[in-house]
Phi, psi and omega in degrees: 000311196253176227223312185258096204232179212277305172324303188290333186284327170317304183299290175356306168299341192246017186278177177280331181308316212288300167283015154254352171290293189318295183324308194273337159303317162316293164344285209284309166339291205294334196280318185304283191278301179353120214013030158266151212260162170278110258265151215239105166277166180229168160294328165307006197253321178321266194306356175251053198270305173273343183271308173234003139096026177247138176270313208296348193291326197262332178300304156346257193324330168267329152309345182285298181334292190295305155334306177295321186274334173306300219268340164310312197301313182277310163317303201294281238272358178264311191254119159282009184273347152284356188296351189265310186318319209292308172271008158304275188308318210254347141313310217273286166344313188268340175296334202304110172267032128206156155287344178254125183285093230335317199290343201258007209213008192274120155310162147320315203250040175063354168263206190253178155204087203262025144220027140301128161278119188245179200316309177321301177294310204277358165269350153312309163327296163332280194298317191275320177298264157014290202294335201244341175270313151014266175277352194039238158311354183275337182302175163262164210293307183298305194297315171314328196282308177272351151320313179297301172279354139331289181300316171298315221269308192288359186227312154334271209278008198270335188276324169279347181287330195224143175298159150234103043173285194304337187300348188252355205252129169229110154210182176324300205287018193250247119066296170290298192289330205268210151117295157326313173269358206230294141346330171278331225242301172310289185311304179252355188225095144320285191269049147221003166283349207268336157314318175236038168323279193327273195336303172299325202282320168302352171257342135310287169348303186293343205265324207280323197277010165251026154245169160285157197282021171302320211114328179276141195284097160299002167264016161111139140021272175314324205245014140289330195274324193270328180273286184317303195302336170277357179257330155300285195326284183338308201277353165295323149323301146333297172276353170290341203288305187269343171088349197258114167280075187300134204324323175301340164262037182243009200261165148340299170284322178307289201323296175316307239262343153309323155328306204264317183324312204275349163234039179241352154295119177222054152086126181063247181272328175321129117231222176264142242259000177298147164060233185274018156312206177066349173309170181232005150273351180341117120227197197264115169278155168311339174265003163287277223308303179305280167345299167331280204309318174309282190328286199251010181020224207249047173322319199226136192266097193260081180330119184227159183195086177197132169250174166283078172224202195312292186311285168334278187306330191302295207302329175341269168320346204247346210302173164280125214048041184293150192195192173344109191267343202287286171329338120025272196283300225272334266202287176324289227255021135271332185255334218045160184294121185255170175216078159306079191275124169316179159303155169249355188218094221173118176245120165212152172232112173300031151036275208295334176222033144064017170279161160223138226209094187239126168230142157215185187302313219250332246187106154238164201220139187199132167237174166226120123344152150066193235243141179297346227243028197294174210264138185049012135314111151272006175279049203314336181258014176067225185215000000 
């Protein structure tokens, strides 16, 4: 049914790409990590979201987590001799007594709500459903067992009991979460997505109806890649599972807004630097791209600008949309690696959102219009 199955991934792994991604993975892993204990939170670390308004104490140590288990995930499929690391981390993880990360769940009276599903939690689903569908059996009984009743109580049965927060939102977060939990729901609870269908294809819809119909992410760059991109995955998924191109990627605005990613490069790593834009790691991760290319073959040109070395791998985890390291592995030695270059030569104007786009051989150029103020700009000071 799914594409990314242990067998495919295995052979992959075992290509000449494939054993140069491990190999640099390995490389980098072994330097980070390689007999270091799996890095220990606390509450007090929890709680200073509101005592001094710092996210990085706790977040650091859970991104280390989660980092380990990306790159674990492609060492195991090279090595069974990781299998045991692999399931050290996806312990420490599943022990978390929450998934949501504090900036995302602090009340009006300072306290918590530690079973909303937030961006975080519901990419955890992800990863651990994925993870588990992967390897299956290589895993051991007791971690399938408790993958499983995890993913119930924390996602599952927590999402059909209650409406949730992003359901009302078209923003990245409409998009990220429902992608996430409806990808959790195909890998491990098959026969209850059709229960909550209706509900996710509407929290795509809300996500597709906060953009214009140009296509373009007023919120930046980053968080096309990071909102559209759980809205390709997802529907890739989606179509491995079902055999179905559901109507919604045949509309107009998908068609723009693929588009608009491909003129928002203005050469090498740049792109456009409005709302939360501007990084200079910014571009289209492989698993957007890849996601693309199954769906839409080669309609569309999505600028990725990444080989296999050092720089790749550090971002593997980190990437704006993280998401499937496996689609990765799968993604190299089907599509191969691109260095995808915009037009060199190319003027365009967004009308609706008031961008302007000038590319030549020597030079690009972009202004914005109109108002600072789009739903989730974290740039307050403009660009």
């Amino acid at each position: 049914m799914f594409e990314y199955t242990y067998e495919n991934l295995k052979r992959m792994a075992q290509t000449e790409q494939g054993k140069k991604l491990i190999a640099e993975v390995k490389s980098f892993y072994d330097e980070l990590y390689a007999g270091s204990p799996i890095p220990v939170t606390n509450y007090s670390y929890y709680k200073l979201i509101y005592k001094t308004g710092d996210r990085d104490c706790f977040q650091k140590i859970y991104y280390e987590r989660r980092a380990r288990l990306c790159y674990l995930q492609l060492l195991a499929l090279a090595d069974d001799a990781y299998i045991d690391e692999l399931e050290n981390v996806l312990n420490v993880i599943l022990e978390e007594y929450t998934w949501v990360l504090p900036a995302h769940n602090l009340q009006k009276d300072n306290s918590f709500d530690y079973t909303v599903i937030d961006l975080f939690s519901s990419e955890t689903g992800y990863y651990l459903a994925e993870t588990l569908y992967v390897f299956g059996d290589r895993l051991s009984l007791d971690i399938r067992n408790r993958i499983y009743a995890e993913l119930k109580k924390r996602i599952v049965d927590n999402f059909e009991s209650r409406s949730q927060l992003w359901e009302t939102l078209i923003n990245n977060w409409a998009a990220v979460c429902s992608g996430s939990v409806g990808i959790t729901y195909l890998y491990a609870f098959p026969e209850r997505f059709d229960s909550v269908k209706d509900r996710l294809f509407a929290c795509m819809e809300r996500y597709l109806s906060g953009l214009p119909e140009e296509g373009v992410s007023l919120e930046g760059v980053g968080y096309w890649v990071y909102g559209f991109g759980f809205f390709i995955q997802f529907f890739d998924i989606y179509n491995q599972a079902t055999g179905e191109f559901p109507e919604i990627l045949e509309r107009q605005k998908v068609v723009n807004s693929l588009q608009y990613i491909e003129n928002a490069c203005l050469g090498g790593k740049s792109y456009l630097p409005y709302a939360d834009g501007g990084s200079k790691e910014t571009y289209v991760h492989p698993p957007v791209s890849y996601a693309a290319k199954r769906l839409f073959g080669e309609k569309y040109t999505l600028p990725s600008y990444y080989s296999i070395d050092r720089e790749f791998v550090s971002f593997l985890p980190y990437n704006t949309g993280k998401s499937s390291v496996f689609r990765v592995l799968y993604g190299i030695e089907k599509f191969g690696l691109e260095d995808k270059k915009t037009d060199e030569k190319k003027t365009v104007y967004y009308k609706e959102s008031q961008i302007f786009i000038h590319k030549n051989e020597q030079y690009s150029f972009t202004a914005k219009c109109g108002t600072n103020a789009e739903m989730h700009n974290h740039n307050d000071v403009g660009s």
